[in-house]
NUGU-628771 format. One record per residue: residue in one letter; x, y, z of N, C-alpha, C in turn. Coordinates in steps of 0.001 Angstrom, whole numbers, padded with zeros to 6 digits, always signed. Atoms other than C-alpha are relative to their C-alpha. Layout:
<sites>
AXYZXYZXYZ ...
</sites>
This chain:
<sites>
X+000875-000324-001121-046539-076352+016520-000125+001526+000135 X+000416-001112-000509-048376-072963+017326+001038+000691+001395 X-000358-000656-001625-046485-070197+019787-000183+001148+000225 X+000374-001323-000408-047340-067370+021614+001556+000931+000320 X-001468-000520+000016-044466-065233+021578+000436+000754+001734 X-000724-000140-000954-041935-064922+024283-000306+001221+001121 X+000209-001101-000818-042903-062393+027528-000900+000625-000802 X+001221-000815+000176-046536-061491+026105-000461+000160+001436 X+000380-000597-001037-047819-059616+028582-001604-000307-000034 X+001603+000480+000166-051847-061100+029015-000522+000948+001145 X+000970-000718-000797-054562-058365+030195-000973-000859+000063 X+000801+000403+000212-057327-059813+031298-001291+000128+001843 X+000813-000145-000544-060812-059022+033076-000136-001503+001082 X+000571+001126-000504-061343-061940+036149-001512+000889+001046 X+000922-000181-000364-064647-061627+037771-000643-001396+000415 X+000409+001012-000991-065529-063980+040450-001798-000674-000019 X+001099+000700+000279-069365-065932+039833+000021-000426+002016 X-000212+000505-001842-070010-066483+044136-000133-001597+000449 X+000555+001421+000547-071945-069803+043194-000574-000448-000983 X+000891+000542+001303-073624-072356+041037-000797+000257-000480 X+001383-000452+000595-076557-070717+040851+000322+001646-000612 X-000377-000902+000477-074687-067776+040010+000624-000213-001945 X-000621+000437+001082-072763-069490+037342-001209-000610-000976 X+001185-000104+000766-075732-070869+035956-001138+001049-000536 X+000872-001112+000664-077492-067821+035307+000766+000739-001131 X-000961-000894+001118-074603-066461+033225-000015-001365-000999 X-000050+001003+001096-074251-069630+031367-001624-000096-000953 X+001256-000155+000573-078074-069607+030743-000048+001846-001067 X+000258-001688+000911-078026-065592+029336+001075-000273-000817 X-000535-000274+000860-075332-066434+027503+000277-001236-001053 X+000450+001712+000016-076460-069989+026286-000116+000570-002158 X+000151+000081+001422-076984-068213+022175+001311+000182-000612 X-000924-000516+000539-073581-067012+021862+000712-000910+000180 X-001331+000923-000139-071469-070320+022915+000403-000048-001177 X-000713+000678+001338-069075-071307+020591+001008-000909-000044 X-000663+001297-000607-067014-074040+022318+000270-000036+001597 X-000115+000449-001738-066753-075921+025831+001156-000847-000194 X-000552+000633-000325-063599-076851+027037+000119-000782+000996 X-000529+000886-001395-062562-079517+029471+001555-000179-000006 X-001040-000072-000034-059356-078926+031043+000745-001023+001018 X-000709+000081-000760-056782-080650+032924+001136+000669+000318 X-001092-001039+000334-053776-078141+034219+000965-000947+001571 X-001178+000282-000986-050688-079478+036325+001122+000915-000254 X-000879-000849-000746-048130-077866+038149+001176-000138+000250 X-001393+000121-000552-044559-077527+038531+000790+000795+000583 X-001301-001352-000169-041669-075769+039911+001235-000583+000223 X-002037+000229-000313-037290-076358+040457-000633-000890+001168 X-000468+000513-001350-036484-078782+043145+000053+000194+000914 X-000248-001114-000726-035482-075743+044766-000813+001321+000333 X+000909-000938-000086-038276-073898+044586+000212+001679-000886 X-000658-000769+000782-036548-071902+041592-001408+001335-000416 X+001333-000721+000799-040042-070149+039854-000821+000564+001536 X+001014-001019-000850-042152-069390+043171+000979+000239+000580 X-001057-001120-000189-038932-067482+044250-000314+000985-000746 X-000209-001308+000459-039226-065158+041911-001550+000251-001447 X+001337-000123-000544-043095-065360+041896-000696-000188-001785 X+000375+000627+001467-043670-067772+038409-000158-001796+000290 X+000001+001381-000523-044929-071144+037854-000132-001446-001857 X-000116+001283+001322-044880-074067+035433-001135-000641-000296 X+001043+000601+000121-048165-075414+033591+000155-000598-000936 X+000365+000830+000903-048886-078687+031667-001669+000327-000149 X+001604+000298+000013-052365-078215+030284-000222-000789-000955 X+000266+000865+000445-054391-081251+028678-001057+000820-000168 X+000941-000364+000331-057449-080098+026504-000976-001336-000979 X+000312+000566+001315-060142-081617+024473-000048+000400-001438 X+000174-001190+001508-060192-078698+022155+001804+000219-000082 X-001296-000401+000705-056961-077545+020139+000276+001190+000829 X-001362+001310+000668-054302-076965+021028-000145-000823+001354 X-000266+000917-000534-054468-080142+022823+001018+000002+001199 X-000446+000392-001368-051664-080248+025186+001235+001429-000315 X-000744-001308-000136-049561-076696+026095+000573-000031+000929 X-000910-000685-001322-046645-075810+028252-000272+001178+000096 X+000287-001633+000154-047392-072567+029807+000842+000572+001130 X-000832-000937-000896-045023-070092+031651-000465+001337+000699 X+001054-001479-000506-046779-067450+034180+001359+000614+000625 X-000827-001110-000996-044410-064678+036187-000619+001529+000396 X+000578-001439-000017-045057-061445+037660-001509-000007-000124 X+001328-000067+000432-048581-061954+038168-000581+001015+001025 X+000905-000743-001116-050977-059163+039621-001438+000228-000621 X+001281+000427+000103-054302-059125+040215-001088+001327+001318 X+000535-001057-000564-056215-055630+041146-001625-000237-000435 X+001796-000753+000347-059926-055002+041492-000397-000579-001254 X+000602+001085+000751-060647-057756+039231+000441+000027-001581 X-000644+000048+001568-058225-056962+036281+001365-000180+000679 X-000902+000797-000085-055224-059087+035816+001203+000059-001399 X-001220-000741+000720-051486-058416+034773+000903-001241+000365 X-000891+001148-000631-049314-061409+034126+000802-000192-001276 X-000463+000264+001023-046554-062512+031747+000028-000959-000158 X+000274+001403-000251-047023-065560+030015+000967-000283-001822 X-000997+000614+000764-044905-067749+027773-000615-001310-000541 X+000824+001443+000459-046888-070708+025958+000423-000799-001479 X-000141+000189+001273-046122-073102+023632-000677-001532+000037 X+001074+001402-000019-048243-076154+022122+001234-001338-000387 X-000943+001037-000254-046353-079486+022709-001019-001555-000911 X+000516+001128+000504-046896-083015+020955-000148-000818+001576 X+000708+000995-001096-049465-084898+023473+001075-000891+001094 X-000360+000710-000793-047269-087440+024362+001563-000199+000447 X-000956-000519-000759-044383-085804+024961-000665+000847+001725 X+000413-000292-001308-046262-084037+027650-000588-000991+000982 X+000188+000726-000344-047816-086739+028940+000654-000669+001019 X-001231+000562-000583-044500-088512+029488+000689+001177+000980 X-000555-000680-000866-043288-085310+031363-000960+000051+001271 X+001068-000638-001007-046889-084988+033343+000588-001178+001108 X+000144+001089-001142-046248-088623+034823+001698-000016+000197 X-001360+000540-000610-042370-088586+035138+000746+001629+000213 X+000007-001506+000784-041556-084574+035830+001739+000010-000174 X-001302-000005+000111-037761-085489+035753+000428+000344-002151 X+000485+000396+001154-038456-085676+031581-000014+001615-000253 X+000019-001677+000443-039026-081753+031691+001170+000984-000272 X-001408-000204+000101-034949-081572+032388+000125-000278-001780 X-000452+000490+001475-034837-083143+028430-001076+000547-001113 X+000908+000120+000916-038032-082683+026615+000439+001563-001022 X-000570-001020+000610-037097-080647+023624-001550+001378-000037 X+001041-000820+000595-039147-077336+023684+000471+001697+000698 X-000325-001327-000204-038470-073636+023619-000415+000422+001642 X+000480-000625-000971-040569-072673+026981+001049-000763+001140 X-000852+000712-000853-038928-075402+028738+001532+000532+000175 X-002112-000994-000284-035433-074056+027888+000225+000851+000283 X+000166-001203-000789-035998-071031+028850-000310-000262+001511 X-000091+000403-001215-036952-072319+032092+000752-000670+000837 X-001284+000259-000388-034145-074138+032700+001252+000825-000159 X-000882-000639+000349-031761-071554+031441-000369+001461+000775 X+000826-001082-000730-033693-068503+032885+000290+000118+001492 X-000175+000064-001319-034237-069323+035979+000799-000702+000892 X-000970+000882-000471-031666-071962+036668-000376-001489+000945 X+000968+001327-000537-033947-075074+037388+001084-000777-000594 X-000650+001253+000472-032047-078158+037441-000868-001325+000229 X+000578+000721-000433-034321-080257+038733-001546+000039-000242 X+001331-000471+000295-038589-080558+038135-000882-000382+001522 X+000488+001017-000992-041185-081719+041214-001774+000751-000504 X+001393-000352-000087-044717-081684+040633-000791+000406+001247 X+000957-000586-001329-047283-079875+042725-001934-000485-000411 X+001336+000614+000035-050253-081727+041722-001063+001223-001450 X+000339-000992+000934-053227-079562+039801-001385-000476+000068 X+001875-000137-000424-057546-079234+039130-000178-000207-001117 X+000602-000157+001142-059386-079616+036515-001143+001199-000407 X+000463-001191+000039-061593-076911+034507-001247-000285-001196 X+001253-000028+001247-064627-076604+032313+000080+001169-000520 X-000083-001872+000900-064326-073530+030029-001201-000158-000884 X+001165-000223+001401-067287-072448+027996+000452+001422-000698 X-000559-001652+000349-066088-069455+025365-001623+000407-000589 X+001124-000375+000774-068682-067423+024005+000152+001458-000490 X-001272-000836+000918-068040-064355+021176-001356+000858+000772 X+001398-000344-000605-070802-061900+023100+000795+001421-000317 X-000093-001266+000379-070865-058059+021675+001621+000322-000502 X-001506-000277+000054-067226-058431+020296+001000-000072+000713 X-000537+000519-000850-066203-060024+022880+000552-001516+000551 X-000245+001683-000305-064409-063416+024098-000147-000800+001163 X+000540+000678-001554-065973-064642+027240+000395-001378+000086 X+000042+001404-000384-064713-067608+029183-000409+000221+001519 X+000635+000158-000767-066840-068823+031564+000611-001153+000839 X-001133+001248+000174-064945-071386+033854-001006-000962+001380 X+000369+000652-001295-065807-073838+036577+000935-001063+000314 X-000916+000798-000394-062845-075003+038244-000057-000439+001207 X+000861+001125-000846-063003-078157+040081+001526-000470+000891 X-001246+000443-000502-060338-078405+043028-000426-001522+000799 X+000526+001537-001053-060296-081468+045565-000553+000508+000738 X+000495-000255-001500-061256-079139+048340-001888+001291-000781 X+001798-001218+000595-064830-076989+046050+000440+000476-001125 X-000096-000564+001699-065257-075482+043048-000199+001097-000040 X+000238-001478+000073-065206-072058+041891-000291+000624-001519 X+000451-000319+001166-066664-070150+039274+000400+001469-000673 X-000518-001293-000097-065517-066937+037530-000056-000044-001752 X+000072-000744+001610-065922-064796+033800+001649+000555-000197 X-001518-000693-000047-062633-063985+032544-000256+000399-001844 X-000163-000554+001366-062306-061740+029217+001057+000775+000158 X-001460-000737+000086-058461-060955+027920-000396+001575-000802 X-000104-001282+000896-058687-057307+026288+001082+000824+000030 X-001185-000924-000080-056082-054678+025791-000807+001164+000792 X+000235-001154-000540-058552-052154+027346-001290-001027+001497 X+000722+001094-001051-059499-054600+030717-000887+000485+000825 X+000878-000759-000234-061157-051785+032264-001255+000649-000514 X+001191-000322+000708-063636-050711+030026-000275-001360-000159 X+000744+001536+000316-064598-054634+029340-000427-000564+001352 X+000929+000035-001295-065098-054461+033261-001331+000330-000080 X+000973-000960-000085-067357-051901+033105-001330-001345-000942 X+001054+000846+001097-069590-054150+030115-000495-001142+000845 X+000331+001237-000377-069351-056932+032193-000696+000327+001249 X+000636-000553-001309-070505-055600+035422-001421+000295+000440 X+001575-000111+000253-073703-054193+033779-000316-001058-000718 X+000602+001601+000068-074653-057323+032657-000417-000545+000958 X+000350+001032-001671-074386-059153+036259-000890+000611+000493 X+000241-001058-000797-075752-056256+037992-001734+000239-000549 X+000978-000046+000606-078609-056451+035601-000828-000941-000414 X+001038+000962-000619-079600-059648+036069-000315-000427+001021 X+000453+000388-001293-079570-059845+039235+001450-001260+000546 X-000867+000953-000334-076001-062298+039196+000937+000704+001162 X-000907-000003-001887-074115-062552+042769+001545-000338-001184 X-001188-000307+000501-070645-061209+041594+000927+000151+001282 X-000528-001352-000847-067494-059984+043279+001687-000227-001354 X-001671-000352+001449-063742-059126+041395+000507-000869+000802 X-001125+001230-000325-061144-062014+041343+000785+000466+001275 X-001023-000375-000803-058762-061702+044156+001113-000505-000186 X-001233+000872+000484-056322-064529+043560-000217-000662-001088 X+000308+000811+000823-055900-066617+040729+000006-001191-000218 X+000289+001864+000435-056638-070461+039775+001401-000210+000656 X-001410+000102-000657-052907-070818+040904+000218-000055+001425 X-000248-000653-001136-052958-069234+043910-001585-000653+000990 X+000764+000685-000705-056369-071010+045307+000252-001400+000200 X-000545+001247-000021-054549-074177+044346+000548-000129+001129 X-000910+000655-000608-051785-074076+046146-000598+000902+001772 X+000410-000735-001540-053868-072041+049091-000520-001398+001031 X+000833+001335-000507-055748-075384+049331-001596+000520+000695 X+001318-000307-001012-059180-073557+050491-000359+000821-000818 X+001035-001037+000989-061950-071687+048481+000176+001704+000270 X+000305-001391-000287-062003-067713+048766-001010-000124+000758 X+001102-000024-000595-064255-066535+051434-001027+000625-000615 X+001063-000894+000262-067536-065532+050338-000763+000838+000591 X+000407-000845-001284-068974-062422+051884-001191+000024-000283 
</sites>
């Protein structure tokens, strides 16, 4: 199995879409360059004890249709300025139905053999798993001027939200690119504030001004 190596540090541009008709205008201008649509499912965990959002990290099962198929992912330390985003992340791709069996039983995450996991039990001192539920996501990527655009539309129970996210090592200058784009078609923007995580467990959409 594929892994992203231990405490990579992920830059990455978020940029908030206000609405559908926003999100549809970017999906339409950028409708020559797709090059795959994902559909996501992402669930949520943390300690018993509330081990990981103590010390401000969280636990993700994600289910894909696209490769890699089903990923444990480890976030910590996440910040999120003026629409560029600083987080450490820990991922590794898991056989389906081992995750599966952990999504529906999260006691299973105490055993399931896999590097991220052990580290999370050993790390932070989780003895225990409890699920916190989770959303689903539509990703469209698209490779646009040397660039890796994902376009997302994530679908909670309580609204949906839309937002451009491109990882770069230079997240500020790939602002800037992206900005004149919106700005130049006329797309209703504003910079991320919180992230997919953090609207989850807010339970309520960002206000739109």
């Amino acid at each position: 199995m594929s892994q992203i190596p231990k405490a990579l540090m992920e830059l990455e541009v978020k940029l908030r879409l206000l609405d559908a008709a926003a999100h549809r205008q970017v999906t339409t201008l950028l409708a020559p360059f797709l090059v795959a649509t994902h559909r996501q499912e992402n669930l949520f965990f943390d300690g018993s004890k509330v081990e990981l959002a103590a010390r401000r990290a969280f636990l993700r099962l994600r289910f894909s249709d696209r490769s890699p198929l089903c990923a444990v992912t480890l976030k910590a330390r996440a910040v999120l300025i003026q629409g560029v985003s600083r987080v450490e992340e820990d991922e590794e791709e898991l056989d389906h139905s081992i995750v599966r069996a952990c999504a529906a039983e999260p006691e299973k995450l105490m055993t399931a053999e896999s590097r991220v996991l052990r580290r999370v039990r050993e790390e932070f001192g989780v003895l225990g798993f409890v699920g916190l539920g989770g959303f689903r996501n539509v990703r469209d990527v698209y490779d646009w001027k040397g660039l890796k655009l994902e376009v997302d539309e994530t679908k909670y129970d309580f609204g949906t939200c839309y937002e451009i996210e491109c990882e770069s090592a230079d997240p500020e200058g790939v602002k800037v690119v992206l900005e004149d784009l919106l700005k130049e078609n006329g797309v209703r923007y504003s910079y991320s504030e919180v992230s997919k995580f953090a609207i989850f467990r807010a339970g309520k959409l960002p206000v739109t001004e």
